[in-house]
LUMKE-16020 format. One record per residue (C-alpha): x, y, z; residue in one letter. Coordinates in Angstrom, 1 decimal. Last residue first. Layout:
% residues N
+--------+--------+--------+------+
|     xx |     yy |     zz | resn |
+--------+--------+--------+------+
|      X |      Y |      Z |    A |
...
+--------+--------+--------+------+
END
This chain:
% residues 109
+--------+--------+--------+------+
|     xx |     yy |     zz | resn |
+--------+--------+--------+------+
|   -5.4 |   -2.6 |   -0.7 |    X |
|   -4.5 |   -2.3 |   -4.4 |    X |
|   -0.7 |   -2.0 |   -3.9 |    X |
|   -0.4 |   -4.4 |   -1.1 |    X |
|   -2.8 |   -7.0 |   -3.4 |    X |
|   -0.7 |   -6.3 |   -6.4 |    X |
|    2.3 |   -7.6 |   -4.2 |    X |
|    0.7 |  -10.8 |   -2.7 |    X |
|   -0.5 |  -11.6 |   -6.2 |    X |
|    2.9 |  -11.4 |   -7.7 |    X |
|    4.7 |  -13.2 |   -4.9 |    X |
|    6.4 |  -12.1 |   -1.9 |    X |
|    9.3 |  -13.7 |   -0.4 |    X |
|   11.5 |  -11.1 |   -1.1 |    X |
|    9.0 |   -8.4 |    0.7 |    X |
|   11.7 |   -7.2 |    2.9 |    X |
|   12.9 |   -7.9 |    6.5 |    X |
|   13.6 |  -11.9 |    5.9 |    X |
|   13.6 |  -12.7 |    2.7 |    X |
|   15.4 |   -9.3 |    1.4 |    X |
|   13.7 |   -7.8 |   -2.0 |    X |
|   13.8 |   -4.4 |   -0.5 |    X |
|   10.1 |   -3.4 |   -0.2 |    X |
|   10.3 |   -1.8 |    3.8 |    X |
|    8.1 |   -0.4 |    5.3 |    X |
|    7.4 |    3.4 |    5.7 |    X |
|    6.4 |    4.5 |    9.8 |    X |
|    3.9 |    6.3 |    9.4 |    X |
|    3.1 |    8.4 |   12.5 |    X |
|    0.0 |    9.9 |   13.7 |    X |
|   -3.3 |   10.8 |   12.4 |    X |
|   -2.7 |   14.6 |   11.6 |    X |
|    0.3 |   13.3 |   10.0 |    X |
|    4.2 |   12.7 |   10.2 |    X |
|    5.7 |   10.5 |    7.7 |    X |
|    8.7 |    8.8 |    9.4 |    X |
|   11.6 |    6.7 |    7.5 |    X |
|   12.4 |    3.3 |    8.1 |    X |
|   12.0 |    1.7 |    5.3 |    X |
|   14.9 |   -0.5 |    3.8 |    X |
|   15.1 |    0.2 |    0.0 |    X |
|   18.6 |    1.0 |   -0.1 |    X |
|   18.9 |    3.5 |   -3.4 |    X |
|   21.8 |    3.6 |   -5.7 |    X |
|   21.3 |    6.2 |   -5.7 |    X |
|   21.9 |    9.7 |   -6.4 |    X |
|   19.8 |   10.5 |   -3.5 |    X |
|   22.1 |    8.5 |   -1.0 |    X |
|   20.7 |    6.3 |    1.8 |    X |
|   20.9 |    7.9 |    5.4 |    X |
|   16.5 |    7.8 |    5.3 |    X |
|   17.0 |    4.0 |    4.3 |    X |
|   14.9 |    3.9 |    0.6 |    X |
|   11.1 |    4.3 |    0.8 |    X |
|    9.6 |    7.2 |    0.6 |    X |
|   11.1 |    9.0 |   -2.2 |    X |
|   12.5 |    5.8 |   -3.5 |    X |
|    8.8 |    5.1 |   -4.8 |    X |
|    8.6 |    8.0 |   -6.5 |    X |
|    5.8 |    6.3 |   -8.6 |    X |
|    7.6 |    6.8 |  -12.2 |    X |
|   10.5 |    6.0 |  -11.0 |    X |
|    9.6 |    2.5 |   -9.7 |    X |
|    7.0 |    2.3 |  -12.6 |    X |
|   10.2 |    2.8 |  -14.8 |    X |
|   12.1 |    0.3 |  -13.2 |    X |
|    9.1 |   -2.0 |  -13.0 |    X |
|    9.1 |   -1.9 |  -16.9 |    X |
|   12.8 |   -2.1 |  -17.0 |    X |
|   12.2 |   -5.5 |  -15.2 |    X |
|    9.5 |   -7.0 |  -17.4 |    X |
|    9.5 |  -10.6 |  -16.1 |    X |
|    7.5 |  -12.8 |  -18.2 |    X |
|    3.7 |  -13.2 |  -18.2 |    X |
|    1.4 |  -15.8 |  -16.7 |    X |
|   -2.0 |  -14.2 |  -16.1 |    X |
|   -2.8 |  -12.5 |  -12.9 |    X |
|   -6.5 |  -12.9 |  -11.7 |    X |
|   -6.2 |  -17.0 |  -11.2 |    X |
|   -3.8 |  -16.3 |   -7.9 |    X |
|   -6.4 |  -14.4 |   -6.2 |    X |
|   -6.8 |  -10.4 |   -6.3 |    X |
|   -8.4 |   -8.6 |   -3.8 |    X |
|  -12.0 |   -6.9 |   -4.1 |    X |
|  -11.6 |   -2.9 |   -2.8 |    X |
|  -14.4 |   -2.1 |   -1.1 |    X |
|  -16.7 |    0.9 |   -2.5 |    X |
|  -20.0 |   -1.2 |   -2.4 |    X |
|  -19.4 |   -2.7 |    1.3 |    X |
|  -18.0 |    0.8 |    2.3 |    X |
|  -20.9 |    2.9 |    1.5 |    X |
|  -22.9 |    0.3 |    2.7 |    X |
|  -21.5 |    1.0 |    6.1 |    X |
|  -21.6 |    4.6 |    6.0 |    X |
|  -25.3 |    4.6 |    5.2 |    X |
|  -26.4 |    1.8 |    8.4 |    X |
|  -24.0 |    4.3 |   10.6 |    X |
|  -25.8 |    7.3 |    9.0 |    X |
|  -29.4 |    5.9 |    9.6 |    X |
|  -28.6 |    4.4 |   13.1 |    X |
|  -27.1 |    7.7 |   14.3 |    X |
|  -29.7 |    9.4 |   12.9 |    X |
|  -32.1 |    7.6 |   14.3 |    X |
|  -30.5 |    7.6 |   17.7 |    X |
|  -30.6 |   11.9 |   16.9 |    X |
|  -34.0 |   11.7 |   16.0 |    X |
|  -35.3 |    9.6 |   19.3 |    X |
|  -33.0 |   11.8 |   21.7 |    X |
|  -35.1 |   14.9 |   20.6 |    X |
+--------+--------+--------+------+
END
């Protein structure tokens, strides 16, 4: 009995791990994003589109907007608490010293 359930164990461990290695996400390097310009009403729209203010604005931030991307606000799960960052474009608490890579790399991963 103890042999089939260590094989099991092995067998399913061995299957969960290739299950990841094929399904992992592959990141993006600085060659995989061509040079384009800026399309802000396009991220505007993806913005909106994504309800990303629904998450992330300053939980005392207004709904009419405009919003104050800070984080801060709590998602409670069955795994614990989420604690929403922050993707204001400040250099020092927000992502403003992100590049394009770096970004499509946070929303891919």
């Amino acid at each position: 009995m103890k042999r089939i359930a260590s094989f099991t164990l092995i067998t399913v461990s061995v299957l969960a791990l290739l299950f990841w290695f094929i399904t992992r996400p592959e990141s993006f390097s600085p060659g995989d994003i061509p040079a384009h310009a800026v399309d802000l009403r396009n991220g505007a729209d993806l913005f909106h589109a994504g309800a990303c203010a629904s998450c992330h604005r300053l939980p005392e931030s207004s709904e009419e907007g405009p919003y104050l991307l800070g984080g801060g606000n709590e998602i409670h799960t069955d795994f614990g608490v989420f604690r929403v960052p922050n993707i204001s474009p400040d250099p020092n608490t927000g992502i403003g010293t992100w590049n394009e890579v770096d970004f499509a790399n946070a929303m891919l991963l």
